[in-house]
N, C-alpha and C positions, 0 to 999 in steps of 0.2 A: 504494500500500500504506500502509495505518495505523502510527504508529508504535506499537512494540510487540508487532507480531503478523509472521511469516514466512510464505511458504504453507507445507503440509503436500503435499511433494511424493506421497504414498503415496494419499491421498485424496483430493487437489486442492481440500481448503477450508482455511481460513486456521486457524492455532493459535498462542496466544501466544510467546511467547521463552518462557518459562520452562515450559512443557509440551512433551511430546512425544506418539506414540501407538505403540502398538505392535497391527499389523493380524493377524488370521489368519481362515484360512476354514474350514469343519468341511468334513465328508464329501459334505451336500449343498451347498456352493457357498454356503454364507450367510456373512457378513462379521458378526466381532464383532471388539472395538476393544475397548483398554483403554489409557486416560487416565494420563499421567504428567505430574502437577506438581509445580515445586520451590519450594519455601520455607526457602533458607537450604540448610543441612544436610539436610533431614527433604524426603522425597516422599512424596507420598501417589498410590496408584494406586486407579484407579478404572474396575469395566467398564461399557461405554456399555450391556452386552445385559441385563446381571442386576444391578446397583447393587451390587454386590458394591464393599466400598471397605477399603482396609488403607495404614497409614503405614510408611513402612520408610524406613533408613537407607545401607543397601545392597544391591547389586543390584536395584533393581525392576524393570529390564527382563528380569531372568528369573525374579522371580516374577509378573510379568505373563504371563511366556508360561507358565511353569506353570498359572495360574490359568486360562488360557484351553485350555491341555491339560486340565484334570483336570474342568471345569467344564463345559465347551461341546465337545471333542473338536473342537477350532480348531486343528487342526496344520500345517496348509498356510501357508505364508510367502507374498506375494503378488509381494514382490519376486523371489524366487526362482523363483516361475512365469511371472512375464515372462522374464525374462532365459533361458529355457529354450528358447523357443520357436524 
């Protein structure tokens, strides 16, 4: 492994330290992703499906998941349909 980078257990490709992603899947089974990096204080998220990008301070892992609710109708959690099974 590179320094600097961790794998991304949820998708199994690598992502730096200081990003995250937050996964969900719509109604037909499509995977959209939205990018969380930090710089300091201040994240900016960003979706991998529609470049939609916004900087926030707080919470961005729920306006991520907002934004992929309201945006993509991405409400399926993928961890939580493993773990289901």
């Amino acid at each position: 492994m590179r320094a600097g980078v961790r794998p991304d257990e949820t998708a199994g490709g690598v992502v730096p330290i200081n990003a995250s992603k937050v996964t969900r899947w719509d109604q037909h089974g499509r995977e959209h992703v939205v990018t969380v990096q930090r710089s300091g204080v201040q994240r900016t998220i960003s979706c991998d499906t529609c470049g939609w990008r916004q900087s926030t301070q707080f919470l961005p892992w729920l306006k991520a998941q907002e934004h992929l609710a309201e945006a993509h109708q991405a409400t399926v959690d993928p961890s939580e349909a493993q773990t289901s099974r």
